[in-house]
N, CA, C and O atoms as a GROMACS GRO file, in nm:
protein
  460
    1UNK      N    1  12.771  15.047  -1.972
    1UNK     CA    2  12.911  15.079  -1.942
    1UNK      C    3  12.941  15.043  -1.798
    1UNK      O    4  12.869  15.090  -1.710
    2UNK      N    5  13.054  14.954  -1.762
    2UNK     CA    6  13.061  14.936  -1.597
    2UNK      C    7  13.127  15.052  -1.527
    2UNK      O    8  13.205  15.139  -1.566
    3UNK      N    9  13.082  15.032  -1.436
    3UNK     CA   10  13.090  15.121  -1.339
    3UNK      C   11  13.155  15.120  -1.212
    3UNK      O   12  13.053  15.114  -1.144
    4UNK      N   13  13.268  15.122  -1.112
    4UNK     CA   14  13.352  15.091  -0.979
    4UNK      C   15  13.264  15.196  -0.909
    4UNK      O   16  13.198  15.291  -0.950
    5UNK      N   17  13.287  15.148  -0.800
    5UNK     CA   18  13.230  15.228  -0.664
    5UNK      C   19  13.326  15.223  -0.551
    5UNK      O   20  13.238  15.184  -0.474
    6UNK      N   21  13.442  15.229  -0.466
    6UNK     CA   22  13.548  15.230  -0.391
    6UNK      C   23  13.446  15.229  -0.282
    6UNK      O   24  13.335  15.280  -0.295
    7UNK      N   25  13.481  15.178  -0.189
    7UNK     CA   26  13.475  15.236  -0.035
    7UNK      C   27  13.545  15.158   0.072
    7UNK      O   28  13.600  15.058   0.024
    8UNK      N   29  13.563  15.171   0.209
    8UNK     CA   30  13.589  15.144   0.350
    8UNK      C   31  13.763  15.217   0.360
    8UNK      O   32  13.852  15.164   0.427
    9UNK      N   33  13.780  15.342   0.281
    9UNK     CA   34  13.926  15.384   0.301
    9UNK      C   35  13.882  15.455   0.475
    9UNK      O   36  13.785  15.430   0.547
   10UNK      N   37  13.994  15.545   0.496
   10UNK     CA   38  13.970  15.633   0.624
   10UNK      C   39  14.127  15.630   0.645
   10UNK      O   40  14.219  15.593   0.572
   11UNK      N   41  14.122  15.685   0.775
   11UNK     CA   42  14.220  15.724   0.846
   11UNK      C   43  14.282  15.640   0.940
   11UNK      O   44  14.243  15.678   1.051
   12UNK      N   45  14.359  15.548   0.951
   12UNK     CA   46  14.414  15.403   1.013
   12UNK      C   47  14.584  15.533   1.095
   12UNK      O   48  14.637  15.642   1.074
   13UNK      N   49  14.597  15.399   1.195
   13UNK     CA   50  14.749  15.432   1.261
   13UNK      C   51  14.850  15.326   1.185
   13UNK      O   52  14.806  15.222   1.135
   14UNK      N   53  15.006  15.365   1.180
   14UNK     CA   54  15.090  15.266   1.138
   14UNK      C   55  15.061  15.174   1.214
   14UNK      O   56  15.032  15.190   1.332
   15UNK      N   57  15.070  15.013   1.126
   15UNK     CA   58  15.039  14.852   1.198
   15UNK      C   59  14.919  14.855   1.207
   15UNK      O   60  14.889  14.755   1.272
   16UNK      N   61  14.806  14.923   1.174
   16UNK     CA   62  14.647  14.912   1.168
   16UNK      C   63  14.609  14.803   1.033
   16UNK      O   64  14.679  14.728   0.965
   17UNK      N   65  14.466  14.835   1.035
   17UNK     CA   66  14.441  14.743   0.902
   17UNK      C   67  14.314  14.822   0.862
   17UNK      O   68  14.254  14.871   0.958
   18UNK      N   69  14.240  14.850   0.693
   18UNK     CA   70  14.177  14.839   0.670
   18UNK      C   71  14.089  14.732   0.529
   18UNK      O   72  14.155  14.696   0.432
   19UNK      N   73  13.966  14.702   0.541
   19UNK     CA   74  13.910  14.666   0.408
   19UNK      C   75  13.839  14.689   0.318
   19UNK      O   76  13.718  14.668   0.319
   20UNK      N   77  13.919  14.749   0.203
   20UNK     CA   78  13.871  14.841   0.105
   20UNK      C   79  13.746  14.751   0.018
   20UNK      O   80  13.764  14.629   0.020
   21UNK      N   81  13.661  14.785  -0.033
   21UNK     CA   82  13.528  14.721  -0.138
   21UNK      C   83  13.513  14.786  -0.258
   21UNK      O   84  13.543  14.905  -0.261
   22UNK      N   85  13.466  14.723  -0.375
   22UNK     CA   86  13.513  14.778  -0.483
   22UNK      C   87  13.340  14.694  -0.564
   22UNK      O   88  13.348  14.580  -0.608
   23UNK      N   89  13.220  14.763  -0.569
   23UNK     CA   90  13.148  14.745  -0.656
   23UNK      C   91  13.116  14.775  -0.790
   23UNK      O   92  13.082  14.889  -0.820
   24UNK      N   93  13.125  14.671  -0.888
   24UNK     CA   94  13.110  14.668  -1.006
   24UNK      C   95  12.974  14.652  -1.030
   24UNK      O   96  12.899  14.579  -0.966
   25UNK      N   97  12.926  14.768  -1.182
   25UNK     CA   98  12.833  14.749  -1.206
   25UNK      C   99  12.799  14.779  -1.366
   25UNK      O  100  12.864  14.868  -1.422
   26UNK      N  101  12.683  14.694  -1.452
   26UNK     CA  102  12.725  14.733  -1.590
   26UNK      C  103  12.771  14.651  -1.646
   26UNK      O  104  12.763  14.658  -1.769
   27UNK      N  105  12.840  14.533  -1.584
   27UNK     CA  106  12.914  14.430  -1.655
   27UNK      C  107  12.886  14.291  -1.638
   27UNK      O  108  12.793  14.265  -1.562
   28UNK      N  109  12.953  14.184  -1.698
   28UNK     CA  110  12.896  14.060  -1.671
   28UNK      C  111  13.040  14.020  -1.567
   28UNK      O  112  13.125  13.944  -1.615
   29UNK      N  113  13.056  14.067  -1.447
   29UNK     CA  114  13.159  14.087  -1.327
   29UNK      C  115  13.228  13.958  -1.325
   29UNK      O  116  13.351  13.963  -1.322
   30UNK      N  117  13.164  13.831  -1.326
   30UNK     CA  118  13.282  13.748  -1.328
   30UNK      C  119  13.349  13.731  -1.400
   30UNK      O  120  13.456  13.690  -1.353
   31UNK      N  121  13.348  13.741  -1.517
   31UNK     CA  122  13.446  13.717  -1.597
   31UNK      C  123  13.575  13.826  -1.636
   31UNK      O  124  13.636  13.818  -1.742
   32UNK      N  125  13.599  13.910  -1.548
   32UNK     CA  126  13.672  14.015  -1.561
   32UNK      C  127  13.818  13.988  -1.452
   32UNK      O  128  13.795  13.981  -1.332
   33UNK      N  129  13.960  13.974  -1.502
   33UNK     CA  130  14.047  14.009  -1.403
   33UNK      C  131  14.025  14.138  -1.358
   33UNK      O  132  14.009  14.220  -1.449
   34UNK      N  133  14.018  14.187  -1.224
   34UNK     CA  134  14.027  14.286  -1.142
   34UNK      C  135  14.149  14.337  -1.065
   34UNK      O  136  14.231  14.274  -0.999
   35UNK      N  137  14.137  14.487  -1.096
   35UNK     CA  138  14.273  14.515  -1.076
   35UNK      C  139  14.271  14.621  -0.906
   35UNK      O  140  14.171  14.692  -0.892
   36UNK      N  141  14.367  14.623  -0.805
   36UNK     CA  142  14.353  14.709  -0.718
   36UNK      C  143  14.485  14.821  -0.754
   36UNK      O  144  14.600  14.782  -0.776
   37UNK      N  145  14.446  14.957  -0.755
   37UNK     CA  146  14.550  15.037  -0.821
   37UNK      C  147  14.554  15.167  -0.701
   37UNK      O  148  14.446  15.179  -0.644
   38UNK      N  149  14.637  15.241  -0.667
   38UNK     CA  150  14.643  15.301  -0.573
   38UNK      C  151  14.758  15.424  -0.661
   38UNK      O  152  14.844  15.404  -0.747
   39UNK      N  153  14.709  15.559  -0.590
   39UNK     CA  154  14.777  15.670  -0.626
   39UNK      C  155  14.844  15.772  -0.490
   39UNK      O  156  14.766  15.832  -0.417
   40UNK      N  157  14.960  15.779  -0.475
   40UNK     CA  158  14.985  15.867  -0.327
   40UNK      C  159  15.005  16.032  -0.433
   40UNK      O  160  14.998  16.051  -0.554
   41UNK      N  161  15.026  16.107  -0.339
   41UNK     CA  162  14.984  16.245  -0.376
   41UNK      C  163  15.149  16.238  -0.440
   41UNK      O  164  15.249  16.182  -0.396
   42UNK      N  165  15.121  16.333  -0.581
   42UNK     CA  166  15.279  16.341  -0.658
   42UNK      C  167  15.336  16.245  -0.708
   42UNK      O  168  15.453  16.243  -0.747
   43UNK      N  169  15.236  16.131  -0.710
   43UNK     CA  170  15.324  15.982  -0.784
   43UNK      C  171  15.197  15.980  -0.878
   43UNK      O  172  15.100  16.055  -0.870
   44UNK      N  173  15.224  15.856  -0.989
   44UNK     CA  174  15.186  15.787  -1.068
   44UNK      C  175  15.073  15.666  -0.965
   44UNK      O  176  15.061  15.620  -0.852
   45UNK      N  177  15.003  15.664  -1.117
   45UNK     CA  178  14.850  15.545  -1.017
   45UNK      C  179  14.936  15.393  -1.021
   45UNK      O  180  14.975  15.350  -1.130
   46UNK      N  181  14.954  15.342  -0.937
   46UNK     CA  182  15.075  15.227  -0.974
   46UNK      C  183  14.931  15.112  -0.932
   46UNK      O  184  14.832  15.143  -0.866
   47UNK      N  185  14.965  14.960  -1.004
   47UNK     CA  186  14.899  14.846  -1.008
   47UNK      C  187  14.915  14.799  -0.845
   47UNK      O  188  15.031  14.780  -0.810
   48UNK      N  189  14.834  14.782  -0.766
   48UNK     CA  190  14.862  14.722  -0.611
   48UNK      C  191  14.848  14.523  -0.597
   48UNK      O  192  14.893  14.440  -0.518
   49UNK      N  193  14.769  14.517  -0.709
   49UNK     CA  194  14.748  14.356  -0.660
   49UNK      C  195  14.640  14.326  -0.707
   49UNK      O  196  14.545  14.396  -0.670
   50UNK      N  197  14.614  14.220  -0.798
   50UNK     CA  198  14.549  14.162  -0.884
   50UNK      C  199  14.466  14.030  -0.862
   50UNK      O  200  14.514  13.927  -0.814
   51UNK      N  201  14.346  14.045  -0.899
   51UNK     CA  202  14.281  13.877  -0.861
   51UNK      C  203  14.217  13.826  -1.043
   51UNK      O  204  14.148  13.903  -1.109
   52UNK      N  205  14.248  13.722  -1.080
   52UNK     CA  206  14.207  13.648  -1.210
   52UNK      C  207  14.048  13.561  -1.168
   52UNK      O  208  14.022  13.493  -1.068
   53UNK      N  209  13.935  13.609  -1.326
   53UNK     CA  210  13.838  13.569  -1.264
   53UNK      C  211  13.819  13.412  -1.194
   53UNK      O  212  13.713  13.373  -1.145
   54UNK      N  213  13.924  13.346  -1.200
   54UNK     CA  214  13.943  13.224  -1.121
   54UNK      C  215  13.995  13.218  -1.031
   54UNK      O  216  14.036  13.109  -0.990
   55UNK      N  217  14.018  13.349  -0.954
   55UNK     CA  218  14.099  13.364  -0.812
   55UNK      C  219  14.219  13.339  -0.782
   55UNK      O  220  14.272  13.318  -0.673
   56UNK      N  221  14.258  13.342  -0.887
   56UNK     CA  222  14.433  13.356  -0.852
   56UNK      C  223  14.478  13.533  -0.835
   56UNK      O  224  14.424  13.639  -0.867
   57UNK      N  225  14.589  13.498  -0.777
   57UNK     CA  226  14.587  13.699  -0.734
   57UNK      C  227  14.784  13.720  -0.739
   57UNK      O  228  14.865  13.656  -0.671
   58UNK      N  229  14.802  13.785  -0.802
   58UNK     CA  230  14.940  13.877  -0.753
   58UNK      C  231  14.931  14.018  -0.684
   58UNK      O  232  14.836  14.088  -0.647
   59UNK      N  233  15.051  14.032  -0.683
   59UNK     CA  234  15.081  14.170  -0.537
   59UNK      C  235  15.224  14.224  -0.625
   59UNK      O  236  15.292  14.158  -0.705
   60UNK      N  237  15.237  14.329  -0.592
   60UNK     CA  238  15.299  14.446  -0.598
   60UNK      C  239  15.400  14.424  -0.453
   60UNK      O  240  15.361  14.422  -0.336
   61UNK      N  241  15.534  14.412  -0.503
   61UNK     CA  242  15.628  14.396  -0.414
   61UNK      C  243  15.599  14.453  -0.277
   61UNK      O  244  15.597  14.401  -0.166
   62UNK      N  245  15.570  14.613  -0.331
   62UNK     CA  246  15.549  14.685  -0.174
   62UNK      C  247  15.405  14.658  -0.076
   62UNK      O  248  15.346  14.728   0.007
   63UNK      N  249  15.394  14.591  -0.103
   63UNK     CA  250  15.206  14.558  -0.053
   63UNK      C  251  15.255  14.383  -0.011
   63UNK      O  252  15.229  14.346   0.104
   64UNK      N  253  15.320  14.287  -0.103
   64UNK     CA  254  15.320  14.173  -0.085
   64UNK      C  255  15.353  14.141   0.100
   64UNK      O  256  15.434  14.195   0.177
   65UNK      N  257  15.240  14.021   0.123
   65UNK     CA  258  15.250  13.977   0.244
   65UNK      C  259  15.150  14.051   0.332
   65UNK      O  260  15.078  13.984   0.406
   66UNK      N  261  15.142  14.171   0.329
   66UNK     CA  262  15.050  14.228   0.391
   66UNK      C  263  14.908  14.303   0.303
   66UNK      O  264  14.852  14.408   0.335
   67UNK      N  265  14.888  14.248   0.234
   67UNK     CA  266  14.771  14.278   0.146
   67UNK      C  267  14.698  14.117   0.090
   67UNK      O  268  14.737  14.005   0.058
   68UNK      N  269  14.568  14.191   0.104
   68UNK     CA  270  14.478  14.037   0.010
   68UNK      C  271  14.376  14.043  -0.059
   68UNK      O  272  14.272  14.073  -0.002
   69UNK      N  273  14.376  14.024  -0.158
   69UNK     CA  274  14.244  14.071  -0.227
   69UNK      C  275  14.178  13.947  -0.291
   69UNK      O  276  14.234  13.846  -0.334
   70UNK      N  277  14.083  13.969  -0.289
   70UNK     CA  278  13.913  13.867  -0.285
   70UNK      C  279  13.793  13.896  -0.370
   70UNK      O  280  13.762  14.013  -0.395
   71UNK      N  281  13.742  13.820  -0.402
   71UNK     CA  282  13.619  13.866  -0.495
   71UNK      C  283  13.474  13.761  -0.470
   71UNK      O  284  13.486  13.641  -0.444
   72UNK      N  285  13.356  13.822  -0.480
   72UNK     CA  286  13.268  13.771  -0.471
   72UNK      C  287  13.144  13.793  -0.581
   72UNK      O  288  13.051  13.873  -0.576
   73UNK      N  289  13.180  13.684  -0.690
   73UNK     CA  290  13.111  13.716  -0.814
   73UNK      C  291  12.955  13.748  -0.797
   73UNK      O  292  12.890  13.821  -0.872
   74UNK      N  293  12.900  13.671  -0.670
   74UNK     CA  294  12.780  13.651  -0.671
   74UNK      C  295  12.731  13.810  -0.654
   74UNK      O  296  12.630  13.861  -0.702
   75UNK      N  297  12.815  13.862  -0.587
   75UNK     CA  298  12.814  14.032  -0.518
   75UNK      C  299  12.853  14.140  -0.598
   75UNK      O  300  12.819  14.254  -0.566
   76UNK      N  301  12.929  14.116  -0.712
   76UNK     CA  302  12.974  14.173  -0.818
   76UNK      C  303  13.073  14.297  -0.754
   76UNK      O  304  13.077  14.414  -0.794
   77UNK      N  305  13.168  14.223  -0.621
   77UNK     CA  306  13.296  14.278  -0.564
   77UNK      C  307  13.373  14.220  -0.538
   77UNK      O  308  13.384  14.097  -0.529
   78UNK      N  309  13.452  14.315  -0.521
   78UNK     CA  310  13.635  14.288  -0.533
   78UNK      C  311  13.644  14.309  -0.366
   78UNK      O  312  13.558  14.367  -0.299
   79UNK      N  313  13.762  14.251  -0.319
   79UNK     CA  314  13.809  14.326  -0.180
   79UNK      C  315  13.933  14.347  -0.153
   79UNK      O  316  14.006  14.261  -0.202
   80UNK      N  317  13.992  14.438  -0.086
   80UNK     CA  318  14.114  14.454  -0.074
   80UNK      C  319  14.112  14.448   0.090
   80UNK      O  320  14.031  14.508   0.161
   81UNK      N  321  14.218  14.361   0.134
   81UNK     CA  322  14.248  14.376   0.282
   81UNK      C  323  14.354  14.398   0.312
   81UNK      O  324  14.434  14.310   0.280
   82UNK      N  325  14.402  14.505   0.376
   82UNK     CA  326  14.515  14.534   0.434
   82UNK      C  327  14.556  14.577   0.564
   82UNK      O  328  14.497  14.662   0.630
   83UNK      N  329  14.660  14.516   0.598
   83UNK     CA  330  14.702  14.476   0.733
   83UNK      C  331  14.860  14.540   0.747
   83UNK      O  332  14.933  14.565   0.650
   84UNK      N  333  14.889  14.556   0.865
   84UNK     CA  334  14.983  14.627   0.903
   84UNK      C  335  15.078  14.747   0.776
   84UNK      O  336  15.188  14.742   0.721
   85UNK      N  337  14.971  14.835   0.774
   85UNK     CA  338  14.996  14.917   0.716
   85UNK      C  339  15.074  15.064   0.790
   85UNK      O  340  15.074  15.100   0.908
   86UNK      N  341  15.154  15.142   0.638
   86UNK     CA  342  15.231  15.222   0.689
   86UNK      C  343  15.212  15.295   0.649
   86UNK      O  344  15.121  15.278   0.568
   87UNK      N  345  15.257  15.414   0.654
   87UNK     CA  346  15.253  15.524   0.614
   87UNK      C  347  15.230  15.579   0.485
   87UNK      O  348  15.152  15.672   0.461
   88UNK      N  349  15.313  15.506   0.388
   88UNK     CA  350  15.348  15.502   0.268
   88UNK      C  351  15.271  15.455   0.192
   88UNK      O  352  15.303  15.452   0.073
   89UNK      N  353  15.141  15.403   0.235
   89UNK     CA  354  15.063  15.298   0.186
   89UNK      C  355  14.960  15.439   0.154
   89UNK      O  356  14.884  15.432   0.058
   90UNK      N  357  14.963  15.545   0.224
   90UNK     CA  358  14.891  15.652   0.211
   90UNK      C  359  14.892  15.715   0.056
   90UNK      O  360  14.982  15.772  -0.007
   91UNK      N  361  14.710  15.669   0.008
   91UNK     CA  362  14.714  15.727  -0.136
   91UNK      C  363  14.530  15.672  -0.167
   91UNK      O  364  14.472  15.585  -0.101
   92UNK      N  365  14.472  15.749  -0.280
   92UNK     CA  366  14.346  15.695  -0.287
   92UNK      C  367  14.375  15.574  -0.381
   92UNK      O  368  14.440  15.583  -0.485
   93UNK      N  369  14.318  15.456  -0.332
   93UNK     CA  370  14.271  15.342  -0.345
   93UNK      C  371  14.158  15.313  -0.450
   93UNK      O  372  14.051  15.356  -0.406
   94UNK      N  373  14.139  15.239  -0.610
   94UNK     CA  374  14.097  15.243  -0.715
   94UNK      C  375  14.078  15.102  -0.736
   94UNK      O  376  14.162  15.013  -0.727
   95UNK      N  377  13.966  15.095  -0.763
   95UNK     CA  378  13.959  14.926  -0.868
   95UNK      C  379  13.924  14.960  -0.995
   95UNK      O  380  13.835  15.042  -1.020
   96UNK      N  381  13.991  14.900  -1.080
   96UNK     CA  382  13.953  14.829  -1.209
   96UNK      C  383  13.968  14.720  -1.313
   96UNK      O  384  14.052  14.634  -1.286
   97UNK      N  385  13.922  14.711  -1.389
   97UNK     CA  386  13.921  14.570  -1.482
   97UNK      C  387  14.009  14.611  -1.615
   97UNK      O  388  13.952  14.646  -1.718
   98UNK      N  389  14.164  14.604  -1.603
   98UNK     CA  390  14.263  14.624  -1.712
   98UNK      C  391  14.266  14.523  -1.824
   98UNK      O  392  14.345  14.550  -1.914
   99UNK      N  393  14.226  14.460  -1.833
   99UNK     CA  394  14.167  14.378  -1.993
   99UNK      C  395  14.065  14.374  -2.038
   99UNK      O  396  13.981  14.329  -1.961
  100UNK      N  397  14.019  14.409  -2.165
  100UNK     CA  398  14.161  14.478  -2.275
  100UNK      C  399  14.216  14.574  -2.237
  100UNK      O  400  14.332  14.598  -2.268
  101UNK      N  401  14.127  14.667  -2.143
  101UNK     CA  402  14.200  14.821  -2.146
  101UNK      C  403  14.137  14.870  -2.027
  101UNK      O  404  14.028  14.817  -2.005
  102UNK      N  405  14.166  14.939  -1.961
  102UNK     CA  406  14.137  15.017  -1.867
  102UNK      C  407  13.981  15.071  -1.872
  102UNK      O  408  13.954  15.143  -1.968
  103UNK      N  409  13.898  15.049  -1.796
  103UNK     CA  410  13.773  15.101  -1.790
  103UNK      C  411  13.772  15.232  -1.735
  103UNK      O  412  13.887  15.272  -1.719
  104UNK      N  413  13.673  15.328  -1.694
  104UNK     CA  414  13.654  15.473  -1.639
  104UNK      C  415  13.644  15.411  -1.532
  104UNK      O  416  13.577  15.320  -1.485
  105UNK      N  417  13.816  15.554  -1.470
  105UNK     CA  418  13.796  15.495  -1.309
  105UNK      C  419  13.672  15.555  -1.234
  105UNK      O  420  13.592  15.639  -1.274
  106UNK      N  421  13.681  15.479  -1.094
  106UNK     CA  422  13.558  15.559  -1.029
  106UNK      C  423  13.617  15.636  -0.949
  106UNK      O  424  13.734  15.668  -0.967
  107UNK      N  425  13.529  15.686  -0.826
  107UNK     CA  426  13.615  15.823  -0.734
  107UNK      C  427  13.699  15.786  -0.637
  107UNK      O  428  13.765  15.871  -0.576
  108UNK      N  429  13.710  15.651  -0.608
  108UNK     CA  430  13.819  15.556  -0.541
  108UNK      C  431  13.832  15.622  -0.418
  108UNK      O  432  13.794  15.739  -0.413
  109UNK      N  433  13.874  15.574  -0.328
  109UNK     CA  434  13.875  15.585  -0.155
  109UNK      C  435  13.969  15.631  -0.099
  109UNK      O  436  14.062  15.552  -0.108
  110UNK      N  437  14.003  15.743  -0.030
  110UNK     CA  438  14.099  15.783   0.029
  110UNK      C  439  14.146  15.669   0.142
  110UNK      O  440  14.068  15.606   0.213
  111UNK      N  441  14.294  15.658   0.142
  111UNK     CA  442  14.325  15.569   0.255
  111UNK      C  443  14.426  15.648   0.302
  111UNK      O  444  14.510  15.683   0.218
  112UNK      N  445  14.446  15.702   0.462
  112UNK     CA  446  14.546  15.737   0.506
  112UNK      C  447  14.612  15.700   0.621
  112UNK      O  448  14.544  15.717   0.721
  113UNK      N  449  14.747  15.645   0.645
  113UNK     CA  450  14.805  15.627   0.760
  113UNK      C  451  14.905  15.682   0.805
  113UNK      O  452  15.021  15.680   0.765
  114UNK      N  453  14.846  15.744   0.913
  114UNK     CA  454  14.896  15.846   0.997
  114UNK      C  455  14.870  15.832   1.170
  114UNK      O  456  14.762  15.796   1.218
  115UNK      N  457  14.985  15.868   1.248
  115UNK     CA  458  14.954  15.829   1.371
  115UNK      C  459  14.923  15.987   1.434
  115UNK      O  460  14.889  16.002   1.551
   0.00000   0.00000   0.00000
């Protein structure tokens, strides 16, 4: 059964940057679109930005331009980079592989920005 592992969230200032990592395990990793999904406290887990196992990637309006996400099959991870981040961006941070269906999330990374 695969397995996510989140990490590099923390505590950033508005206009900071961090880069989130997302290890997969359990699966045959490249061949999986990977999904970056993020939850702020009192909302819904919304889709953040997507990479296809051929590296093509979309974004989520509110993230677009300042977000990038990356994968390294050989490493069996995903990456999320984000840059001039705000406030709002504050929520734990989740990877997973949504085709066919949603796998068991893992304990995903707190990210908070706050000055």
């Amino acid at each position: 059964q695969v397995q996510f592992v989140e990490s590099g969230g923390g505590l950033v200032q508005p206009g900071g940057s961090l880069r989130l990592s997302c290890a997969a395990s359990g699966t045959i990793f490249s061949i999986y679109i990977m999904g970056w999904y993020r939850q702020a406290p009192g909302k819904q887990r919304e889709l953040a930005a997507r990479i296809t196992d051929g590296g093509n990637t979309n974004y989520a309006d509110t993230v677009k331009g300042r977000f990038t996400t990356s994968r390294d099959n050989a490493k069996n991870t995903v990456y999320l980079q984000m840059n001039s981040l705000k406030p709002e961006d504050t929520a734990v941070y989740y990877c997973n592989a949504p085709i066919p269906s949603l796998r068991p999330w893992g304990q995903g990374t707190q990210v908070t920005v706050s000055s």
